[in-house]
C-alpha positions, 0 to 999 in steps of 0.5 A, a space after each residue: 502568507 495568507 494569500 500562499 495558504 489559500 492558494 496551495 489549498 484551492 490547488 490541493 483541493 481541485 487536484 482532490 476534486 477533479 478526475 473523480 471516478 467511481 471505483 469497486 466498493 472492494 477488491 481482494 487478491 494479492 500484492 506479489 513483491 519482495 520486501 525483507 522477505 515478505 514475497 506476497 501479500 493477501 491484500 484487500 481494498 474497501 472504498 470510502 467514496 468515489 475517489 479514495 479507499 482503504 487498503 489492508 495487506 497482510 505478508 507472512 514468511 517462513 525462510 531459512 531459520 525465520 518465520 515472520 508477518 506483516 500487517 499493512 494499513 494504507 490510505 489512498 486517493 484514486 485518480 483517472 489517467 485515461 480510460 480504464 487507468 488511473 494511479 493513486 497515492 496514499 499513506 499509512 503504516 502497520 507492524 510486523 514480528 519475526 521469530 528467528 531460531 537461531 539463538 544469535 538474534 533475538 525475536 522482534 516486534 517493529 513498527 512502520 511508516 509507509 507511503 504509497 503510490 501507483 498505477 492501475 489499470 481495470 478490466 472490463 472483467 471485474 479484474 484490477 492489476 496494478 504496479 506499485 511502489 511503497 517505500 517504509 521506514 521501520 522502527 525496531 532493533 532489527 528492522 531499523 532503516 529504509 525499505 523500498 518496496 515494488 510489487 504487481 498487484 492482482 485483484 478480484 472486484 465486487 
């Protein structure tokens, strides 16, 4: 048993380890996807070190007979693929709130997990597009299941 914990953690550590490159200390632009009716996110990036950053989202919506937000937090590992593409992975969660009008449903505040993982690519330009998938569980009365989550990120570097 000593043996199988050792070994599964030299393997995590040289996956952590190898690859390393340096990414943009913050980027800022937008995550446009659909998930329960939150279409586009203002997202922000802050790196932590040369392989892993924190990501902010934040989602608002105004449909027929509701409004809502979405705050998202995540953590991610960065890892290069080949040149300019890498893909990364992480882990977080966040809440939200929505507010209905109609009387048949009552407003609610929710809680959620979320894991993430995606692909990238970074221009020359201080430019970053990205693909990702998110999928979330949510706590609320409303917002109560499994939500899967695809979007196209943009974003400006500096």
């Amino acid at each position: 048993m000593k043996k199988l914990i050792l070994t599964t953690f030299a393997v995590f550590a040289g996956f952590t380890f190898m690859n390393a490159q340096e990414i943009a200390d913050n980027a800022i632009g937008l995550r446009l996807g659909d998930s329960d009716g939150f279409g586009a996110e203002i997202s922000y990036q802050r790196a932590l070190g040369d392989n892993n950053r924190l990501e902010a989202d934040l989602g608002w919506r105004s449909g027929n007979g509701y409004d809502g937000f979405k705050l998202t937090g995540l953590y991610q590992w960065v890892w290069q693929l080949d040149g300019n593409f890498n893909w990364y992975a992480g882990a977080g969660g966040g809440f939200g709130s929505y507010s209905f009008d109609d009387n048949d449903f009552d407003d609610e505040t929710f809680f959620f997990v979320a894991g993430d993982i995606g692909i990238e690519y970074n221009f020359d330009i201080p430019l970053l597009i990205s693909l990702d998938f998110r999928p979330e569980l949510g706590f609320g009365d409303f917002r109560d299941d499994v939500d899967f989550d695809i979007a196209l990120g943009i974003r400006y570097q500096f």
